[in-house]
N, C-alpha and C positions, 0 to 999 in steps of 0.2 A: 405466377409468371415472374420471372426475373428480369430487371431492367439494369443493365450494365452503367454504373458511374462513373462520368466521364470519356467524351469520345473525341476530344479535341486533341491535336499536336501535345506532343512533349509525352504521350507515352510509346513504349515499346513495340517496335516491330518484330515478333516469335520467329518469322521466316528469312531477318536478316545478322539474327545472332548465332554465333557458334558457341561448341560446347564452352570455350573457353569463358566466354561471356555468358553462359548461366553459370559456371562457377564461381564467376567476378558478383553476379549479382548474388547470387544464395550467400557468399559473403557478407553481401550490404546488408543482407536482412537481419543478418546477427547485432550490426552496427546501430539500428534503430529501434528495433525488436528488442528490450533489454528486461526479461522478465527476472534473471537471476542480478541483478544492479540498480543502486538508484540514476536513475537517470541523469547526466551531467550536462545536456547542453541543453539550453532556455530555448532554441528555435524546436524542440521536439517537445516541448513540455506542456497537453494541452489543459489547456478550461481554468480551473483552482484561482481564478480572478478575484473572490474576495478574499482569501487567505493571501494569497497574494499583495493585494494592497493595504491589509496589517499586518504584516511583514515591513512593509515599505516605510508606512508611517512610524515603526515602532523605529526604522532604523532616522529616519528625519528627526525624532524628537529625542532629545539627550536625556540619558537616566531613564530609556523606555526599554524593555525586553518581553521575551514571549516565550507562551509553553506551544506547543505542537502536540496534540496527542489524540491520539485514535484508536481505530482496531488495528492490526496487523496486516500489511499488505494495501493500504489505501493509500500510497506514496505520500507519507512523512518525509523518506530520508531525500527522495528526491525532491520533493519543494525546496526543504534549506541546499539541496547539494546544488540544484542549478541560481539559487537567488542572487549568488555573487555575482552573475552575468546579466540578470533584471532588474536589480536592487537600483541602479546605476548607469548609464550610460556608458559614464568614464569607467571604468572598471580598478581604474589603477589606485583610484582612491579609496578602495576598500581591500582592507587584510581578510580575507578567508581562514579560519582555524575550525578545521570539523576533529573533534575526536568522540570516542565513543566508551560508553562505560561498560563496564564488568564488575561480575559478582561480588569480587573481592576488591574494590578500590576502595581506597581511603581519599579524603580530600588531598590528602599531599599527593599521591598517583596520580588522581584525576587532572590535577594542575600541573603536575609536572609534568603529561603528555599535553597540555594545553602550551606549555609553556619552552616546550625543546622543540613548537615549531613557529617562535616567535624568535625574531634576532631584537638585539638593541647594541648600543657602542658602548665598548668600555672604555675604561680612562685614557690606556695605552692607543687608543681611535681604534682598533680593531673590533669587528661587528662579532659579537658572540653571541649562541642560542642563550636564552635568560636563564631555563632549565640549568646552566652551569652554575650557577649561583646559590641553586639549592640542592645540590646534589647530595649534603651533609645534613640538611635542616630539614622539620616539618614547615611546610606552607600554610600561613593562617590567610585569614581574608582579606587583613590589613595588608596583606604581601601583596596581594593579587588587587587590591584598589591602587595600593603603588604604584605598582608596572604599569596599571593601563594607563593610571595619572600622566606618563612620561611620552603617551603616545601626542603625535601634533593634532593640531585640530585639522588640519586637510586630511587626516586620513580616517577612515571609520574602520575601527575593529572588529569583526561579526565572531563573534564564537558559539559554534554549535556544540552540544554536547548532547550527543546521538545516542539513543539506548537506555537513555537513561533511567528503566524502569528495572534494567538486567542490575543495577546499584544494587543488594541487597543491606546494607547497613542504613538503618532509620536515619542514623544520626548524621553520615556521609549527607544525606538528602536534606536533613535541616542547616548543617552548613552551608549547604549549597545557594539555600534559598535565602539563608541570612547575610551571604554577600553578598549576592543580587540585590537585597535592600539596599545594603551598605552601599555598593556601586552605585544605587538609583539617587540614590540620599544626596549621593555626591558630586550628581552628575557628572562623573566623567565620562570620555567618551568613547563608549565600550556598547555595544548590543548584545545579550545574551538570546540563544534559541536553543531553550531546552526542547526535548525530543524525544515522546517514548509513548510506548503502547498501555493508554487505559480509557474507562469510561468518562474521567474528568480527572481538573487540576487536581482532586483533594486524594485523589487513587493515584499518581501518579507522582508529585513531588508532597515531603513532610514542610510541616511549616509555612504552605500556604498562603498562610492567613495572612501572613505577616511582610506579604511581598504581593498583596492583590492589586494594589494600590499603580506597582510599577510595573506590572506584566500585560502583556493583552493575552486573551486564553483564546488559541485559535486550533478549535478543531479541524481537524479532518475527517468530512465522513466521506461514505461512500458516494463515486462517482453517479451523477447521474445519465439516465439513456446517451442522451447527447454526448455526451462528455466522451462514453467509450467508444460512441460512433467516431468522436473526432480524434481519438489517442489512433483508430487502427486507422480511419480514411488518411489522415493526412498524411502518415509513413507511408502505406501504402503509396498513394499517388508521388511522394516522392520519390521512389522505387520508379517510378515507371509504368507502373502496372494498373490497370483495373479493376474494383469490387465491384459486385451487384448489392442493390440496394437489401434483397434478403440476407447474403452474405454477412451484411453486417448488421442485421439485425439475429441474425443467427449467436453468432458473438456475443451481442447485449445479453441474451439471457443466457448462456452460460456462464458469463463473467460475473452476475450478481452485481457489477458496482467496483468491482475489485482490479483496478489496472494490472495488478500483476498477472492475471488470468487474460485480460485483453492482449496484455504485449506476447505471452505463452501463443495465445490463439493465433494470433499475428502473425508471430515467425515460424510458425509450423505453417500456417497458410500459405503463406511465402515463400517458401522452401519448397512446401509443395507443389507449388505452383512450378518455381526451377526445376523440381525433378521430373515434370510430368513436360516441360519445357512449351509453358500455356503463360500467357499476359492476363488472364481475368479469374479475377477469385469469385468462382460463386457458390453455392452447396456446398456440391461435391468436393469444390478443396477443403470447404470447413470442417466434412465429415471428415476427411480425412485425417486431417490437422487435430481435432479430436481425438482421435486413436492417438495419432502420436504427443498429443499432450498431456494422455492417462501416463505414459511411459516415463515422463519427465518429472513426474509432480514430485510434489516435497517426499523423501523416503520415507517422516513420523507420520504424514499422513497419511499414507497408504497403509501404513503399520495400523497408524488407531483403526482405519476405516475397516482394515479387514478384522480386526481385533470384535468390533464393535459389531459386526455382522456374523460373525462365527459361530456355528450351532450342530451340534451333532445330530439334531432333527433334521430331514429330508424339507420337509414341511415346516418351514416358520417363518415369520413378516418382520421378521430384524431387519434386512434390508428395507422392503415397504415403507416401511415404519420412518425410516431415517432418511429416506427420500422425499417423504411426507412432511418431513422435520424441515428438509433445504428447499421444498415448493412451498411450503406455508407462506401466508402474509406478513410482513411483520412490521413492529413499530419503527421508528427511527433509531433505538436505540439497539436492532435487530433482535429484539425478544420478538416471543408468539406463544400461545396459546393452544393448550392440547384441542380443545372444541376443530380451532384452525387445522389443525391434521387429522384430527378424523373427516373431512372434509377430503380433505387431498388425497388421503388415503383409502376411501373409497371409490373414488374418479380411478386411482390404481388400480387396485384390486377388482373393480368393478363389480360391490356387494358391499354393503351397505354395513358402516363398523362405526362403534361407538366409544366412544373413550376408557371406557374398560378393561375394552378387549385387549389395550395395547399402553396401559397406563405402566403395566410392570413394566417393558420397553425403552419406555424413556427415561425411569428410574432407573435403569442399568446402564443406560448412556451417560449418565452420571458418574460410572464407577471408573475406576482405575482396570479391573478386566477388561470394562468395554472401549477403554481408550481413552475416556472420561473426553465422550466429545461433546455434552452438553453442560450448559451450567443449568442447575433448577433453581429458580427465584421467587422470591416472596413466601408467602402463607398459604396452610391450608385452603383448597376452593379457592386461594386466587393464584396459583401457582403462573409461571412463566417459566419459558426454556430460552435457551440460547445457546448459539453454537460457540465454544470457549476457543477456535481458532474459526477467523475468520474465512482463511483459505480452505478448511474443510468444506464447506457447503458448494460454491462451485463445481468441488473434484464429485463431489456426489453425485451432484446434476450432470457432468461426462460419465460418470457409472451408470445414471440411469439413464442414459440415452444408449449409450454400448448394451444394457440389459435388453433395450424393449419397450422399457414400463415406460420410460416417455417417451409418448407416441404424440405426433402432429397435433391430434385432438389435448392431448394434455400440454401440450407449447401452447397453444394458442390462449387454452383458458388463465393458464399462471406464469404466462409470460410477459415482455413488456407488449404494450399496443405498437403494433406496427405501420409508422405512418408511413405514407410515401413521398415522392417527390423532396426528399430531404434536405437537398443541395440547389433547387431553383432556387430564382430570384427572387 
């Protein structure tokens, strides 16, 4: 049974809007619903409270900065993209500079877009980007501890630098980290927030070791229950509109944790909801929202996923098997264990299979044919898998709900528990 959340004023009456006003509203929903952007404004940005408040301290304490790093898709870029607005009340006391890395940068690149979006005055009193200054020269570290030297003490610098895992040159990465000593050594007053996709600081930036001292290491993992109940309830309700308390439990388990999948389900819900010209989201719109969020997803992962399931047999458990893979249990650092899917994939199949049977399988999901959607970890007999994109296992779980194979019965057992009453007092 579904119980409708929220029945007080301040939502939507269906019977006294015109077309024009669901197309105003199916608008709004793009506006908050932002699955393909980091999110920029602080009043939509939910949960991430302790990342949050090392953030905060790293910017109070002079000579302090931080890494940010995770899986792919667990809002990195939107924590640093809204903190300019939470960091602070006043907001005008802090410079925001987000830029972002690529393959091919050297430290002078890297800085010089840090740097053409920073003004200072030059002698003649005219305010010029700094970037002007180097347009003929390479940028060392001692350049970049100058400038910031120059800034006043009322204002706090924040420099993001976004991506930074897409860097390919080591050495680009040990400079990087050997200013940031140098900046922390010196206290000036500069905040750095590196930013990029891996399992840890030592996977992520070179050199480390040598900057632990002045960094805080703030992961981000995956969102918990609550958390993606509160990214879609509280859009939602600011919309106008409606959920049922299934509804949004429906969402938690297809999203895995992953807000970019919560915000996807959202504004297809949403939308849905405008096209069908209804105030309450409950199943039926998610189902529906579903389908159209298969249609949407990333282009490589539909490439790997179908790559990865392809078989000129009529007959074979390639798909099973890798649905098996995204319903498994797994640790915090999202490994799991073959035993764990023969489990799962049995409850599929419904007949009884043993790790054998399907061991070649995830050794192919390994490969560059199959899309190389898993990574295989450790040793002999103690092997572990993992999905090498995190946004893959989600789209899986909308595969296997469009196939069939997750049926009711199989939600309920490998899903999240479903509490009720979510939103009493």
């Amino acid at each position: 049974m579904e119980f409708p959340i929220g029945t007080a004023s301040g939502f939507l009456n269906p019977n006294t809007m015109s077309d024009e006003d669901w197309e105003n509203l199916r608008f709004e929903c793009e506006q908050v619903f932002t699955p393909g952007t980091p999110i920029k404004q602080s009043e939509l940005f939910a949960g991430r409270l302790p990342q949050i408040q090392k953030l905060t301290q790293r910017i109070r304490s002079p000579g302090s900065h931080a890494i940010v790093y995770g899986e792919r898709g667990v809002g990195k870029s939107s924590l640093v993209n809204v903190f300019k607005f939470i960091a602070d009340q006043n907001a005008a006391r802090i410079q925001y500079v987000r830029v972002a890395g690529v393959a091919e940068d050297t430290f002078t690149s890297l800085f010089l877009k840090v740097f053409k979006r920073i003004s200072s005055e030059s002698p003649d009193g005219k305010r010029r980007k700094v970037a002007d200054y180097y347009l003929e020269k390479e940028i060392t570290a001692d350049d970049v501890l100058l400038e910031f030297e120059e800034f006043s003490a009322s204002v706090t610098p924040i420099i993001v630098i976004d991506e930074f895992d897409k860097i390919s040159s080591r050495r680009v990465k040990e400079e990087v980290a050997e200013t940031v000593k140098l900046i922390s050594d010196e206290g000036a007053n500069v905040t750095f927030f590196i930013v990029g996709i891996a399992d840890s600081v030592a996977d992520l930036i070179e050199g480390h070791e040598s900057i632990d001292r002045a960094v805080a290491q703030v992961e981000m993992p995956r969102m918990n229950d609550q958390e993606i109940i509160e990214v879609i309830h509280t859009r939602i309700r600011g919309l106008g509109l409606k959920v049922t308390e299934d509804a949004l439990w429906d969402c938690v388990f297809l999203s895995k944790g992953l807000p970019f999948y919560a915000h996807l389900l959202g504004l297809h819900a949403c939308q849905t909801a405008c096209d069908r010209k209804i105030t309450l989201v409950d199943s039926s719109v998610i189902e529906e929202a579903r389908s159209r969020a298969i249609g949407e997803s990333n282009s490589t992962i539909r490439t790997n996923f179908d790559d990865a399931i392809h078989s000129e047999r009529k007959e074979n458990i390639f798909f099973p098997v890798l649905l098996a893979c995204a319903l498994a249990p797994k640790d915090v650092s999202g490994r799991f264990l073959a035993k764990d899917v023969a489990t799962v994939l049995s409850d599929l199949m419904k007949q009884s299979y043993g790790v054998p049977a399907f061991s070649y399988h995830l050794d192919q999901f390994a490969t560059h044919e199959r899309g190389r959607m898993l990574e295989k970890l450790g040793t002999t007999r103690q092997f572990r898998f993992r999905f090498r994109e995190a946004l893959t296992e989600p789209y899986i779980i909308l595969k296997g709900k469009e196939s069939g194979l997750v049926t009711p019965e199989i939600e309920k057992k490998y899903g999240p528990t479903r509490q009720r009453d979510l939103f009493s007092a």
